[in-house]
C-alpha positions in Angstrom: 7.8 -215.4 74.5 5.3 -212.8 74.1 5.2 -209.3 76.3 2.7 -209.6 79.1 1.0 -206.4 80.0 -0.7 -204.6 82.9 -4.3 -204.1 82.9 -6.1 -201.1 84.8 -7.0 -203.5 87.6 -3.3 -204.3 88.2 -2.4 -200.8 88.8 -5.3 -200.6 91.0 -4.0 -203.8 92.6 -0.6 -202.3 92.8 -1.8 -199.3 94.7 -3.8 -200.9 97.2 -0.8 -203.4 98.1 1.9 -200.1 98.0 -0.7 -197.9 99.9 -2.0 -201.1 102.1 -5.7 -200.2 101.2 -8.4 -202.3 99.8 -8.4 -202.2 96.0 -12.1 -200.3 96.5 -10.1 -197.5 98.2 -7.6 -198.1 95.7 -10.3 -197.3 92.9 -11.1 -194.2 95.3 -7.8 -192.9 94.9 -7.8 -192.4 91.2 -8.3 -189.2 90.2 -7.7 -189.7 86.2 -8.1 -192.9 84.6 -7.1 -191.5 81.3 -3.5 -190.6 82.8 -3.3 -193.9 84.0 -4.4 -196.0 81.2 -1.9 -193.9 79.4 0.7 -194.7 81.7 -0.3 -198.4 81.5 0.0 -198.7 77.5 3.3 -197.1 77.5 5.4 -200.3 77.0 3.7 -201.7 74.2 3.8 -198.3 72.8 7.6 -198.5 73.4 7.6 -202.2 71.7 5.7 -200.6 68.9 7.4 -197.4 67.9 10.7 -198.2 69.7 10.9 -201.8 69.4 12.1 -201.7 73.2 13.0 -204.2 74.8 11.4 -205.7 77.7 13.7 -203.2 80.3 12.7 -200.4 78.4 9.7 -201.0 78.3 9.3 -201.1 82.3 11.5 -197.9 82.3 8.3 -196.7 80.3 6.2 -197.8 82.7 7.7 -197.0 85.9 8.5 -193.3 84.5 4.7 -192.9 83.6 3.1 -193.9 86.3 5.5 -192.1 89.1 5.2 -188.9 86.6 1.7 -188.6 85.8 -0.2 -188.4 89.1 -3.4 -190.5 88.4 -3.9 -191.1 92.2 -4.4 -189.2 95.1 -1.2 -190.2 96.6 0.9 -192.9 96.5 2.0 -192.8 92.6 5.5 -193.9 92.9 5.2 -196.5 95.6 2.9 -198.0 93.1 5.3 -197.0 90.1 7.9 -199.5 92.1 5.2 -201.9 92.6 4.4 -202.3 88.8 8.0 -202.2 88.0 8.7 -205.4 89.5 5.5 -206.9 88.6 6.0 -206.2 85.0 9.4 -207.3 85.0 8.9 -210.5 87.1 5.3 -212.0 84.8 7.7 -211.1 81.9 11.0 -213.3 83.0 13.2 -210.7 84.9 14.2 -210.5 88.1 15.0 -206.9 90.0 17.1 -205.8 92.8 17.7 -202.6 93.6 18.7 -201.1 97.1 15.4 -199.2 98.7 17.7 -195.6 98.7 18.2 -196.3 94.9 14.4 -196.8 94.4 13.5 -193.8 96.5 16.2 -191.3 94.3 14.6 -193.2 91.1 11.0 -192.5 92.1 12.0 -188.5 93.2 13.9 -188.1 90.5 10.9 -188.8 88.1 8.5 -187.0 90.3 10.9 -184.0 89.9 11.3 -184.3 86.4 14.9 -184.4 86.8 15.4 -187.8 85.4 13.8 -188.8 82.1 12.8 -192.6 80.4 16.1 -192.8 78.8 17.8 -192.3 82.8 15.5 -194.5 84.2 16.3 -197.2 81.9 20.1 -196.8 82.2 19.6 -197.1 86.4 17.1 -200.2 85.5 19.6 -202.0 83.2 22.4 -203.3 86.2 19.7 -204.4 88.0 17.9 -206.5 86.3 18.6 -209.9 85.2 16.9 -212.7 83.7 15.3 -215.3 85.9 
């Protein structure tokens, strides 16, 4: 099965549904579409150059979007959004508590956890449906 990927409009999606906006406000909110088209192509560079894995890949992603600030506000409630849109239109299934979520999200907003910590916290969760 091939790797389905985010478009822009899916992160703008994502924020308007973590932020509860309209996706025009949502489009509002962005202050750098380069940071987050770069934050969007991530996992397939990750599939590329790493050959990750689908979980790695949405480590990728989650750690990008929560760390580069392309919106206003509201980055890492829309990082956790993505995360389990990614990993559900690609076959996985994610539960993780909300107080692990919230010290995943800080923790890449913080720059105290990197893509490789994220992954590791991602990997018990995560199953295949």
């Amino acid at each position: 099965m091939a790797t389905e990927y985010l478009d822009v409009e899916d992160a703008l999606d994502a924020y308007a549904e973590a932020v509860e906006v309209s996706v025009a406000l949502a489009s509002d909110a962005l202050l750098d579409r380069g940071r987050l088209e770069s934050a969007r192509a991530r996992p397939q560079h990750a599939a590329v150059y790493e050959d990750a894995d689908t979980i790695r890949q949405a480590a990728t992603l989650f750690w990008g979007v929560a760390a580069t600030q392309a919106f206003r506000d509201g980055n890492k409630r829309t990082a956790v959004v993505l995360l389990r849109t990614f990993l559900n239109i690609n076959g996985y299934d994610f539960e993780m508590s909300e107080d692990d979520l919230y010290d995943l999200a800080m923790g890449v907003a913080d720059s105290t956890l990197t893509v490789d910590a994220v992954e590791t916290r991602l990997r018990p969760h995560t199953h295949p449906v």
